[in-house]
N, C-alpha and C positions, 0 to 999 in steps of 0.2 A: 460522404455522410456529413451534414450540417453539424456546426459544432454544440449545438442546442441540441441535438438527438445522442449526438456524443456524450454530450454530458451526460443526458438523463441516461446514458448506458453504465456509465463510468458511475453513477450513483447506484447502481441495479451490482454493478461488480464491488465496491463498498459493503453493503448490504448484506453481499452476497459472502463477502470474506469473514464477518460479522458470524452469522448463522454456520458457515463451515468450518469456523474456529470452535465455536463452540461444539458443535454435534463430533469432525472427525477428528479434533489436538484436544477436546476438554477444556479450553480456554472460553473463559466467558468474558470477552472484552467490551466490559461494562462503560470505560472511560472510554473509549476510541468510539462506540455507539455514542456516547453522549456531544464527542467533540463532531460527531457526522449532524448531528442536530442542530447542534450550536454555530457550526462553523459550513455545512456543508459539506461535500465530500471532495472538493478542487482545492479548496481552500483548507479541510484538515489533512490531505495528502501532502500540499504545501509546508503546512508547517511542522508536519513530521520527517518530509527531506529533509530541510531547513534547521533542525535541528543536531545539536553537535554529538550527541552521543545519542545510539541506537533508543529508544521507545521503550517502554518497561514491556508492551505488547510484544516487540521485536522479537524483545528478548526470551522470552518464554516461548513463541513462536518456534526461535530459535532451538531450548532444549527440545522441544520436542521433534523436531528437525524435518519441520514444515515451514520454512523460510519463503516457499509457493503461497502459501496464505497472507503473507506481509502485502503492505503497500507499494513498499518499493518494488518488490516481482510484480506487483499490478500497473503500474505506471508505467513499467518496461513494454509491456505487450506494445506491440508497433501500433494496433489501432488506436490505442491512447496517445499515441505520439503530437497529434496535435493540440495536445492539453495543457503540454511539459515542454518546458527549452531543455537544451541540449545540456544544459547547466545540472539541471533539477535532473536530469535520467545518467549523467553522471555521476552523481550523487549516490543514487539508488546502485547502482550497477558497483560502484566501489564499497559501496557497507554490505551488499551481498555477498561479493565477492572476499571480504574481510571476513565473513563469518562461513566462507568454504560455501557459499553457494554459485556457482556459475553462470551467466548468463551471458548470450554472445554478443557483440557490441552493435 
């Protein structure tokens, strides 16, 4: 798959975590829609790895213990693997893993 198809997949799975946060955890993540606007969806995934302490989104993700809806479980899927170094799906895979979600390496 081209990485220009990929993207616009990986923008459609954005989107999509957008609209399933809200409808199946009751979370209406108002900021993370805006920073997908603002910044893109490569580029707000970026910089919510990239950041040191989990996403207020994360977090409530988290109480409701839909951790499947996060970014990080989204960036892990192997077909997005060419979007991500190995750095950046470390990243995700260890704050999952910190917050009791597992994913295999």
């Amino acid at each position: 798959m081209a990485v220009d198809a990929l993207t616009i997949e990986f923008n459609t799975a954005m989107q999509e975590i957008y609209r399933r946060a809200k409808v199946e955890a009751g979370y209406n993540a108002t900021v993370f829609l805006r920073m997908l606007q603002d910044r893109g969806p490569i580029e707000t995934a970026r910089y919510l790895i990239h950041t040191n302490t989990p996403s207020a989104g994360f977090t409530a993700l988290w109480e409701k213990k839909r951790l499947d809806l996060t970014v990080e479980a989204h960036v892990l899927q192997p077909r997005f693997d060419p979007l991500f170094t190995d750095d950046e799906r470390d990243i995700c895979r260890e704050r999952l893993a910190n917050y009791g979600y597992l994913v295999s390496p």
